[in-house]
C-alpha positions as CSV (number, residue, x, y, z in Angstrom):
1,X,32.9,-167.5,167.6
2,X,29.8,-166.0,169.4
3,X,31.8,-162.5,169.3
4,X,31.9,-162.7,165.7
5,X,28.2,-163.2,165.3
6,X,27.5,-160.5,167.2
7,X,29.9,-158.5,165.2
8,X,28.3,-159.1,162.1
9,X,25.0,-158.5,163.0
10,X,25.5,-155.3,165.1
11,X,27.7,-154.2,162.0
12,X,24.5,-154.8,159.6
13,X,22.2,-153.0,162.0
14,X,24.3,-150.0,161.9
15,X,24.5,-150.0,158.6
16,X,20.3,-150.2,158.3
17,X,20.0,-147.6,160.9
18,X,22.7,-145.2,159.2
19,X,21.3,-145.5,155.9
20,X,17.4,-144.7,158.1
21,X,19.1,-141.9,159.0
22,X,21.0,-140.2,156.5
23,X,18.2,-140.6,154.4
24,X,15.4,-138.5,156.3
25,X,18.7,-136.2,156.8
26,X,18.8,-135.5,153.2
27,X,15.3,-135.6,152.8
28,X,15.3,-132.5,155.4
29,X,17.8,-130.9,153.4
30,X,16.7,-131.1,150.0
31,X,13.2,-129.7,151.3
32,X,14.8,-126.9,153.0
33,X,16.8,-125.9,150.1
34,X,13.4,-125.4,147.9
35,X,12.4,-123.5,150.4
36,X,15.3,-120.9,150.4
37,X,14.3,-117.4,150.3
38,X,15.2,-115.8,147.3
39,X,17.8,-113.5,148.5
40,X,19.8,-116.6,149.8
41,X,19.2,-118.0,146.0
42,X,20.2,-114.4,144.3
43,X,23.3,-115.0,146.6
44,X,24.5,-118.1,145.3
45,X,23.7,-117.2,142.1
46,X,26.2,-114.5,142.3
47,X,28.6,-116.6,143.8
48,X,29.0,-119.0,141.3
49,X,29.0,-115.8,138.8
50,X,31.9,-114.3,140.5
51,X,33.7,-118.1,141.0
52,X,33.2,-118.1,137.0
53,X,34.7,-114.5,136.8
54,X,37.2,-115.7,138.7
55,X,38.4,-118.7,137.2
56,X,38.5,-116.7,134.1
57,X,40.6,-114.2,134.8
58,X,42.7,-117.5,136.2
59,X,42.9,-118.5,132.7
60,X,43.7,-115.5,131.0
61,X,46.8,-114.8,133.5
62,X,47.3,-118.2,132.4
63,X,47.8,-117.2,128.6
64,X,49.5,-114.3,129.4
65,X,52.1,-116.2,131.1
66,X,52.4,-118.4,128.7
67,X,52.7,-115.9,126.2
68,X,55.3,-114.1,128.6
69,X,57.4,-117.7,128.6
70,X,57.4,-118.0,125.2
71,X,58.8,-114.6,124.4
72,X,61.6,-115.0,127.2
73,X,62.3,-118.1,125.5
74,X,63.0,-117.0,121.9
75,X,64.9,-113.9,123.7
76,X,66.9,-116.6,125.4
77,X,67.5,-118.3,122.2
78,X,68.6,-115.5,120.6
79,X,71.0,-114.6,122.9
80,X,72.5,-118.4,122.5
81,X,72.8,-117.6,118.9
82,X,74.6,-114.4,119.4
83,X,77.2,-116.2,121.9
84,X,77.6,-118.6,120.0
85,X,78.2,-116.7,116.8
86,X,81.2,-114.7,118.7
87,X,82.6,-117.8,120.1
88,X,83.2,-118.6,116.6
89,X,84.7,-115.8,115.9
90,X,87.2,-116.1,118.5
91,X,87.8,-119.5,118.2
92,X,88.8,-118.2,114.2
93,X,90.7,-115.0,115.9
94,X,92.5,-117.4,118.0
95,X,93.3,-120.2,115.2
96,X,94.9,-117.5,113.0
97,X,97.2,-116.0,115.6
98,X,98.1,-119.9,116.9
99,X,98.5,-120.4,113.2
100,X,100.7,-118.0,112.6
101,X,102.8,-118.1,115.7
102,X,103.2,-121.7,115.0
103,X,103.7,-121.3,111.6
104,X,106.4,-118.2,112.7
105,X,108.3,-120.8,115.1
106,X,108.5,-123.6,112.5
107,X,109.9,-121.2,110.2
108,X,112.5,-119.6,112.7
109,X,113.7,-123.4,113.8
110,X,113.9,-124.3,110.1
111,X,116.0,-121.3,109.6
């Protein structure tokens, strides 16, 4: 039981001391970063213009593969229609020579 107490309060004064301490951290760093000379500043700057540049570029590529998709797909789908199309006609090349063979044989055993 005493091991638990002194769990729980070593626990809360860690978590007093760490909160001490990452405040003045932060404190440190947000001073420090309004002090930044301005070439550091002009740096970032450019930075997040080039990340922008960037990520555009990553869209457009985007839309142009998109665009690239689409057209392979309505090539792909014409293609379907043209195989499709000449099955047909084979399947009716096929039917009219098995129709007339059969139609041949029926005759020739009737005669």
């Amino acid at each position: 039981m005493s091991q638990r107490d002194g769990f729980a309060g070593g626990f809360f004064a860690g978590a007093i001391v760490g909160s001490v301490v990452g405040g003045v951290l932060g404190a440190l760093v947000v001073s420090r970063r309004d002090e930044m000379p301005s070439e550091e500043v002009q740096q970032l700057a450019e930075t997040r213009e080039a990340k922008k540049k960037h990520a555009a570029r990553r869209q457009q590529i985007k839309l142009s593969d998109t665009e690239s998709m689409e057209t392979a797909r309505r090539s792909l789908e014409d293609k379907i229609a043209q195989l499709n199309a000449t099955i047909d006609e084979v399947r009716q090349q096929l039917g009219n020579v098995n129709g007339a063979s059969t139609s041949g044989e029926a005759s020739e055993r009737a005669g």
